[in-house]
N, C-alpha and C positions, 0 to 999 in steps of 0.2 A: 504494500500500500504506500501511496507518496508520503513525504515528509510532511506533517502537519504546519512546518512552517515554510516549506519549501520556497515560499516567493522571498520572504525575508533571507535565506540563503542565498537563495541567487543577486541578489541585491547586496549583500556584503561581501560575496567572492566576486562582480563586478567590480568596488570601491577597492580591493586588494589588488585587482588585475591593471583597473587607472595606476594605483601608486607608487608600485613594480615599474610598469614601463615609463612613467614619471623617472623614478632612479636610474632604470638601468639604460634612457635613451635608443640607440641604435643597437646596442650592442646585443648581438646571439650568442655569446659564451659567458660562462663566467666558470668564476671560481668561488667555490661553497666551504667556506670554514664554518660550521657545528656540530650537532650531533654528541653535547656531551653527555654520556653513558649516567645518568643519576637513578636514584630510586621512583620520581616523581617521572608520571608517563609525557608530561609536558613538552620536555625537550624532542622528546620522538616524536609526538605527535605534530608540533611545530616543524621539525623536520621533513618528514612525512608532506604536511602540507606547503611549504615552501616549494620541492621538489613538483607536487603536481599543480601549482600556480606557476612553475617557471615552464614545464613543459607547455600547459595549457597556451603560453603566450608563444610556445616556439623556440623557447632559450632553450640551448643547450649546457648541463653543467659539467665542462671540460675538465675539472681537476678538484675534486673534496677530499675532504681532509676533518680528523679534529681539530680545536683550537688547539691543543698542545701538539699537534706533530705538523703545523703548517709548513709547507717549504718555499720560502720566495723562486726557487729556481722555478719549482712546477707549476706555480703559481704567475710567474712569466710568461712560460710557456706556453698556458692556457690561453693569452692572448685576449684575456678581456675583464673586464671588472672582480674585484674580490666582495663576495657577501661574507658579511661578518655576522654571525648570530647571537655572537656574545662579544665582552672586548677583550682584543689579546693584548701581549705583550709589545708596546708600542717600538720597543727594539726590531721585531720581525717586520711591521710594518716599514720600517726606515727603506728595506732593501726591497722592496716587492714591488715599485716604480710601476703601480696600473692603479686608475682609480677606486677607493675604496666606498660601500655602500654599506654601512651599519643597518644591517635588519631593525634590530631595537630601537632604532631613534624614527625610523617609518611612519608618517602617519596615514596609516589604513588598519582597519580592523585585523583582530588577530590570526595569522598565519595559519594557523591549526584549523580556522573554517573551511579553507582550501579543502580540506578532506572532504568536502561535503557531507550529505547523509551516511549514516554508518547505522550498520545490525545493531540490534538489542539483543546485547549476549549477555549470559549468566539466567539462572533459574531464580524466580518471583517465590521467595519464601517470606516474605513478611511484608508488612504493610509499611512502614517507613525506616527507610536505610541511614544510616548519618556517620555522616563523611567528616564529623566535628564533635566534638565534646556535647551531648544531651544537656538540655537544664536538669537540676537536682531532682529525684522523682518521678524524670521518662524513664520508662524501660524501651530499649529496642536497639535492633544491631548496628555496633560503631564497626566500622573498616578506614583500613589504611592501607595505601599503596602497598604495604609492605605485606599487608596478609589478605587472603592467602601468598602463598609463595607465588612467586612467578612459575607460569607453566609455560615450558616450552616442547615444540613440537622436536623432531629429530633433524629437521634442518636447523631449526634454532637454537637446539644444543651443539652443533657443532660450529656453528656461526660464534655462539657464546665463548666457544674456548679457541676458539680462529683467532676473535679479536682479541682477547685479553692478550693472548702469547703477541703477538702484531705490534699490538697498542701497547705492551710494557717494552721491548725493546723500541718502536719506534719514537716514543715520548724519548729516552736516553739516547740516541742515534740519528741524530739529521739524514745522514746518508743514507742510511737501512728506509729511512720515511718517506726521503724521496725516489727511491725505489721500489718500492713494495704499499705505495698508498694506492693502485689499483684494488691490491688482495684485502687493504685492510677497510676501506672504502667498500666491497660487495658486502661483509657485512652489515652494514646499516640497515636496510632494508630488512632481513628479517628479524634483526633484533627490535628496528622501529614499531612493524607490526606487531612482535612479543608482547612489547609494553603496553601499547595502545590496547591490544586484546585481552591482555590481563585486566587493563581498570577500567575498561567497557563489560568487563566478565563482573570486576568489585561490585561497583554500580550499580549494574542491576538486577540486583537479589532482592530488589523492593519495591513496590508498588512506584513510591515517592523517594526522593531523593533529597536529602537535607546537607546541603554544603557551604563553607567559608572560602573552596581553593576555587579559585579560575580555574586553573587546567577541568578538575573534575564538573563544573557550570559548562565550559565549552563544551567538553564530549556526552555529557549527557543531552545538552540541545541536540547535536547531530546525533544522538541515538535516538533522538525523539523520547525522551523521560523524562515525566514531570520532575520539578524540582523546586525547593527555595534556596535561598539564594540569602545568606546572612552577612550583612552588612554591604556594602557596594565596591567589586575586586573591579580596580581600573583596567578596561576593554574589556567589560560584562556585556551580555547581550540582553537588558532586562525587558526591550519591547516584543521579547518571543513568548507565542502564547504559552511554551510549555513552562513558562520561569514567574515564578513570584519570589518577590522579594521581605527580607525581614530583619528590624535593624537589633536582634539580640536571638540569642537560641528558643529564650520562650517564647517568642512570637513567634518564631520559625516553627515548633511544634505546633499552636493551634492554625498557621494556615498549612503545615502541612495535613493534617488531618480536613481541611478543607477540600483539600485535594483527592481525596482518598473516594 
């Protein structure tokens, strides 16, 4: 069935597609520094959708990398703008002589819409979820990125131990990173989808969704899950009908239960 808010989607991956070609001008290549490996699915999912807003537009991304194993050579070589998705080490930046484009200082709505609609995974076992500390009194299931474990499939477990060994010598070794950032670079991809699939899995084991994180507000919009929304996380999306908002956890409980 379509996304409940589908026109408002399409309407914020438009505003991200204007502010991309805004930054990146003429250019079809660039070069993509993110992707840092954290517990929070954020960064992947960010990553994720960057990658299908640059296609979308035609760009190709000639050379990624993490922010710790960037290499001005390959980064040259690419022959076109660097995206930054966090800030590095302004040493590296000295030697990389191609215009730089800080994702983060952007303004267009957040990168991770780029995913567009996404599945409602995970099994409906209770009636409201909470992604933040209950008031004194609620009973009902708190989650965190961290639990359940990350589940990965068998390409994503070998992806998992691909980059760690990759990415612990390439961080210590220029040379090794600018070498071998093809092999460590194909991992992204299935570790990106790991994490996004695991906290689309968290998520939704609830009727309702009761959150303080952005990351966990975006991907439940594009999973289509109701949710509140406690207090206001800058580049929230709160004119979606699946989102109400609330500015303490006990009002967050009785409109979630409005919800229900």
């Amino acid at each position: 069935m379509p996304h409940p808010d589908s026109t408002l989607l399409r309407s914020l991956n438009t505003a991200i597609d204007d502010g991309l070609l805004a930054a990146l001008g003429e250019a079809r290549r660039v070069s993509l520094a993110h992707f840092p490996d954290t517990p929070s699915p954020g960064d992947a999912a960010r990553w994720l959708g960057t990658r299908i807003a640059l296609r979308r537009l035609g760009v190709r991304v000639a050379y990624q990398c993490l922010p710790e194993t960037l290499s001005a050579e390959a980064v040259r070589s690419a022959e076109g703008p660097l995206l930054l998705a966090t800030p590095v080490d302004t040493s590296l930046l000295a030697s990389v002589d191609v215009p730089v484009v800080p994702l983060f200082d952007l303004k267009v709505p957040p990168l991770t819409l780029a995913l567009g609609a996404l599945p409602r995974l995970g099994t409906v076992e209770v009636d409201v979820v909470w992604h933040c500390a209950p008031p004194a009194g609620v009973d009902g299931r708190v989650v965190s990125w961290s639990s359940p474990d990350l589940g990965h499939n068998p390409k994503q477990v070998v992806a998992a131990r691909a980059s760690s060994e990759l990415r612990s010598r390439a961080s210590r070794d220029p040379e090794f990173a600018r070498r071998t950032w093809r092999a460590l670079s194909a991992t992204f991809v299935p570790l990106a989808k790991a994490h996004v699939q695991h906290a689309l899995t968290v998520l939704g084991g609830g009727r309702v969704l009761v959150t303080d994180d952005l990351d966990a507000h975006l991907l439940a919009l594009l999973a289509g899950i109701p949710h509140v929304v406690v207090g206001e996380p800058a580049g929230g999306v709160p004119d979606s009908s699946l989102v109400r908002t609330a500015s303490d956890v006990r009002e967050a409980s009785e409109v979630a239960l409005e919800l229900l």
